[in-house]
N, C-alpha and C positions, 0 to 999 in steps of 0.2 A: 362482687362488691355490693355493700348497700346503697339502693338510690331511692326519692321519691320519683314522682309522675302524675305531672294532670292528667285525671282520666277523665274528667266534666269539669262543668263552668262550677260554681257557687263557694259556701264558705267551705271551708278550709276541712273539716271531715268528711266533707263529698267532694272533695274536687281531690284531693290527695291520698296517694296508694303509695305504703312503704313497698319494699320488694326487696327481701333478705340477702338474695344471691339474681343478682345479673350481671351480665356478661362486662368487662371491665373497655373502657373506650380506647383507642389507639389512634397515631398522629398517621395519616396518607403518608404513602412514599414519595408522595410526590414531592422533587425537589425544589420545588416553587412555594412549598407547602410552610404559611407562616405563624402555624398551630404548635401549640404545647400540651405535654399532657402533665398534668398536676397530680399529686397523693394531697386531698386537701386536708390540712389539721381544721381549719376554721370556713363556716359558711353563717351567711348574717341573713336574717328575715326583713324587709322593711315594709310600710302599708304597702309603697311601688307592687312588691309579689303578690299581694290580696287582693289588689286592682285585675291587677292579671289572672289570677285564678276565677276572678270572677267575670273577665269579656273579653278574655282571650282565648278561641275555642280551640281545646288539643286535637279535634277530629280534621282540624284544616290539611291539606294535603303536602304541605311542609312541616309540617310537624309530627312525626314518628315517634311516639312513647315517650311527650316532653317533659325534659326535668327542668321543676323550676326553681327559683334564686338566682339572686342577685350578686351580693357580697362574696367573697373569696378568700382566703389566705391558705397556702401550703407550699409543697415542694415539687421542683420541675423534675421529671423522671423520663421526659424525651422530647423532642423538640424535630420540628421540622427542616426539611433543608434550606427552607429559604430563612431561616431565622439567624440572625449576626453572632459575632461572638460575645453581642453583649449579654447574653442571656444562654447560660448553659445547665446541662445536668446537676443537678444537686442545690442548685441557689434555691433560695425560700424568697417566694412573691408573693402579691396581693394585688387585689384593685377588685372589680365590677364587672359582668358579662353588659356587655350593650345590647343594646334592647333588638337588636338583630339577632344577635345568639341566642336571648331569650325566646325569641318570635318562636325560631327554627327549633328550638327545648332542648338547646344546651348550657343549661342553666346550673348552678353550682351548690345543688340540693342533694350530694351523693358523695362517695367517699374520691372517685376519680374522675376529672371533666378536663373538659378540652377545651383552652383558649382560645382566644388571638394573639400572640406576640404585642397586639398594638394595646390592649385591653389589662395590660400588668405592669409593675412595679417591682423593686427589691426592696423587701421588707424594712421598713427602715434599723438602722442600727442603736440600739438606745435600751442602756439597764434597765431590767425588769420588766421589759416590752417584748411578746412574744404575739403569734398568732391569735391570741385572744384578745389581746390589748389592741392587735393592728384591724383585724379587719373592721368591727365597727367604726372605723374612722378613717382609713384609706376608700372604705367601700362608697357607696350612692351617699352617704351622710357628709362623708367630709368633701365630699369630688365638690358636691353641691354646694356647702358652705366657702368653699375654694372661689364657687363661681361668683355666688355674690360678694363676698369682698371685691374681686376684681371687676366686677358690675360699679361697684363706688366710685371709681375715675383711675382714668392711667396713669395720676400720679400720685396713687395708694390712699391708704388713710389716716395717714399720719398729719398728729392734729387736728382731723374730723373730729366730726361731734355727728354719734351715732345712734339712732335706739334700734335696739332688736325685738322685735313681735315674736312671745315665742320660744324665750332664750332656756326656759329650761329643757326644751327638745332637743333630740338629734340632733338637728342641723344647727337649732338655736345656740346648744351647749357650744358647739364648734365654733360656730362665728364670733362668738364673744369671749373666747379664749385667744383667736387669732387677732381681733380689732386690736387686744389689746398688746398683745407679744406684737405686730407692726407698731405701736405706740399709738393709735388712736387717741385724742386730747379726752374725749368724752364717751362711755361708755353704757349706753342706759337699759336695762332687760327688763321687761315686762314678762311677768310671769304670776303665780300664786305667792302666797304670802308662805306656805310649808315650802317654796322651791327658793326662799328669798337667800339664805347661807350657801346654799348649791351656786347659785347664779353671782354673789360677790366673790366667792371663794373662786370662780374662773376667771374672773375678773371685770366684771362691772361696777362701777362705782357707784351705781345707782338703782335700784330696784323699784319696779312699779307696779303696784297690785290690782292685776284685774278686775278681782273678784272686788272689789271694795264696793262702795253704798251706789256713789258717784260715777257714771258714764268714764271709762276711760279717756276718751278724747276731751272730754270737756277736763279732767285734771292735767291732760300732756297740756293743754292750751294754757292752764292756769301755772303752768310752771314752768316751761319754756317756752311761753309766747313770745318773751323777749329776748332769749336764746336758744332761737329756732335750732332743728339739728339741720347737717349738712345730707343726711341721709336715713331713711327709715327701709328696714332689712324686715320682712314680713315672712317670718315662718309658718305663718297659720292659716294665714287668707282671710284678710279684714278686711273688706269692700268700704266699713266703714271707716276706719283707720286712717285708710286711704282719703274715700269721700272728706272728710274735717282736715286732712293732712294741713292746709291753708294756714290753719291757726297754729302750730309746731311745726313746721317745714320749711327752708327758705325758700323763696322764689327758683332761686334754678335748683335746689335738691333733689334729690333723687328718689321716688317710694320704689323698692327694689321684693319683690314676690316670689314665691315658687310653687304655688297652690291656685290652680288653676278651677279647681271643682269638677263636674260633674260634665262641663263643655271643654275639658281639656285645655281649658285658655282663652277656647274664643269669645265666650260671651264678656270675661274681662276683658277682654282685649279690646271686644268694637268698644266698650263700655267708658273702659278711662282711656285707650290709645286714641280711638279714631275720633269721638265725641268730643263739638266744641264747646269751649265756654259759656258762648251766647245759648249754647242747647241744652246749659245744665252741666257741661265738662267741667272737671276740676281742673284749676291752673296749675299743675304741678305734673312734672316728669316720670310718667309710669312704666314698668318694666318688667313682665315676664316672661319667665323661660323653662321652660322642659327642659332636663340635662341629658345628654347624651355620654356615656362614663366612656370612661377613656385612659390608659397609662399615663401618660401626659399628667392630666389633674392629679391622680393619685400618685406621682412619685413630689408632685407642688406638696400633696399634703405631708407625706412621708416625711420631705424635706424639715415641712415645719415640726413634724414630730423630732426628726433630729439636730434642731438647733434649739429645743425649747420653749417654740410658739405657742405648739399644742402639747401643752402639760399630763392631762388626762382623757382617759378612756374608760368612761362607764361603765363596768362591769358588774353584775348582779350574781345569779345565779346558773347552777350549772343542770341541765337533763342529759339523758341517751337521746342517742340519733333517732333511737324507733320512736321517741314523744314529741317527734316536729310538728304533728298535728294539735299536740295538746299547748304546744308555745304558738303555735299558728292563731292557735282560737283565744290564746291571750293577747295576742297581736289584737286579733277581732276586737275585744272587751275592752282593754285597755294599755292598749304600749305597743313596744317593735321589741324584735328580738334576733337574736345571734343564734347559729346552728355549730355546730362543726362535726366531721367526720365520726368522731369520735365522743362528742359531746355535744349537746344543746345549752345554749350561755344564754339568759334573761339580758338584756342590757335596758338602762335608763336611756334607750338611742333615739326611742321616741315617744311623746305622752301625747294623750290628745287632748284639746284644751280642754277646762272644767268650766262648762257653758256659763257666762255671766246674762242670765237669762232672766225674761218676764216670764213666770210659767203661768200656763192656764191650759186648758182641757186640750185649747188650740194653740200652736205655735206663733205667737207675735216674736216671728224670726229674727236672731240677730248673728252676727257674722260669728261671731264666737261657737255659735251650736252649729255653725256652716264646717267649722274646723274641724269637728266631732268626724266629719265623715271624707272631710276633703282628702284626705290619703288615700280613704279607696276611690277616689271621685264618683262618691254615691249623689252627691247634691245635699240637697237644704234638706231637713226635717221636714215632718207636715206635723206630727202629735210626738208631744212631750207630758211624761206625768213626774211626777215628784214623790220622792219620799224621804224619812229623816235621811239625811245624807246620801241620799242615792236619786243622782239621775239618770233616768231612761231615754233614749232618743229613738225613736221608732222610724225608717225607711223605708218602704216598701216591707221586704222580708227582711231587712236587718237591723239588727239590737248590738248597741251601742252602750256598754255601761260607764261611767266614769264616777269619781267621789264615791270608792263602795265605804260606807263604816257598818250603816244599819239602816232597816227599812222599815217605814212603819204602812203605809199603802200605797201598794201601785195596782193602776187600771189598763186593761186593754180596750 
């Protein structure tokens, strides 16, 4: 079969070895054994695997020749004995490797991988919806979006009044297709003024442009000071968003995150969780979380795909399996992307934000350029230069492009 393999840390064409023909995987006899083995039609890219490629080392002594990815869709061709009869030969699944499987490098970057029974779903059932249309949305994208809605309160969102940070990403796209299929009263997506028809057409009824002249928070403040929302859904990682939330937030609402940075969570965490008011804490309800995937979440999503929640699945463009590296390094550049056995799919699953930025020689940091990198949890920029339409965000060793049209000077 064809598989990749981290063979080193770094980006994406030194960390990644196709391998034409290797040996095909197989499920233990053991009959306790609650493995599957899949023929995958569809495998998804997201920043998550770039993270990993870059500080998760394959020479560790659990990890033997690891394939990585995340995302998943195909068909089950054996199963272990301890697996139920809910799940047999020939069904078409989907879902996410958890970041155990990935650890150990059975990861779902190859034509045939071995599950967990706990770790998949059945495809959902729904016209014109096939392994391309499922994985980018049962996979790390939609599990996630899953979770924060259900972050919003145990008793849904119906009637909230919601903004989403974010909304024409991945996760973003998802969330705001669901607030609104639960009926959410208020739907509001912050996003670019080119993503604004994307973002209503899923269903917000209000778009809000980052990019504009004016401080985002200072306009959320100007326009729903006096109809704070019930909850703000952070797909980017806004420390400041957060920070002003006061002025659009109500008192007990919720700021709800999944972009952690470079500390994995912890530095937000002591920052808005632990930090008091009197020290400078913001009064307001902070909340993130690392997802851990799981079948569960992705047959919640599935579901919603099969009653009409979640209407759409971004799909782009199609490659060969041997150009995973060359979508990997577009992942790097600008976006997330989908793989499959058989094919490599571009999807719009995820953009990185287009930094609403002071530019100068030196970075006068703002959380927005913080977004640029937060999926691989590189951390903050130090130096940013500009040109016509094109910004560069410079990390240690990695380059970051977003806004490409044309360039008239960039400086190292």
């Amino acid at each position: 079969m064809k598989s990749y393999t981290n063979t080193s840390l770094g980006s994406p064409s030194r960390a990644l070895t196709f391998h034409p023909s290797v040996p095909t995987p197989s499920v233990p006899s053991n009959p306790k054994s609650t493995l599957l083995l899949l023929k995958l039609s569809h495998a998804a890219l997201n920043p998550a695997d770039l993270a990993l490629q870059r500080f998760l080392p394959p020479w560790l002594p659990f990890r033997s020749s690891p394939v990585p990815g995340l995302d998943f869709a195909g068909e089950v061709v054996a199963v272990g004995g301890g697996v139920g009869d809910d799940v047999k030969v020939g069904d078409r699944v989907c879902g996410a490797v958890g970041l155990k499987g990935v650890a150990a490098g059975r990861g779902a970057l190859a034509e045939w991988i071995v599950v967990e029974r706990a770790e998949v779903t059945k495809v959902p059932v729904r016209e014109g919806w096939n392994g391309r249309e499922v994985v980018g949305v049962t996979g790390i994208a939609g599990q996630t979006a899953a979770e924060m809605v259900r972050c919003v309160g145990e008793e849904g969102v119906k009637g909230r009044r919601v903004l989403v940070n974010g909304a024409s990403g991945g996760v973003g796209s998802l969330v705001v297709q669901v607030l609104r299929g639960l009926r959410a009263e208020v739907v509001v997506g912050v996003c670019s003024a080119a993503s604004e028809g994307l973002v209503k057409r899923l269903g917000a009824g209000e778009v809000v442009d980052y990019k504009a002249d004016r401080a985002l928070e200072e306009r959320l403040r100007e326009r729903f000071g006096e109809q704070p929302f019930d909850a703000i859904l952070d797909c980017v990682g806004s420390q400041t968003l957060f920070s002003k939330s006061p002025g659009y937030l109500k008192p007990d609402g919720k700021f709800i995150t999944i972009v952690g940075g470079w500390s994995q969570g912890v530095i937000p965490f002591v920052k808005n969780k632990m930090r008091p008011t009197f020290l400078g804490g913001t009064p307001r309800s902070y909340h993130l979380f690392l997802l851990s995937a799981s079948g569960e979440r992705a047959k919640e999503v599935a579901d919603w795909v099969e009653q009409g929640v979640i209407k759409e699945s971004l799909v782009d463009s199609e490659y060969p399996l041997e150009k995973a590296v060359e979508v990997c390094c577009h992942l790097h550049l600008c976006g997330s992307g989908v793989l499959n056995a058989d094919l490599v799919r571009h999807m719009r699953s995820w953009r990185p934000a287009e930094p609403r930025a002071r530019l100068s020689s030196r970075l006068e940091a703002t959380d927005h350029m913080g977004a640029c990198v937060s999926g691989a949890g590189l951390g903050i920029p130090h130096v940013i230069e500009s040109g016509s339409g094109l910004d560069i965000v410079i990390t240690g060793r990695y380059l970051f492009i977003t806004r490409v049209s044309s360039i008239s000077v960039v400086v190292f």
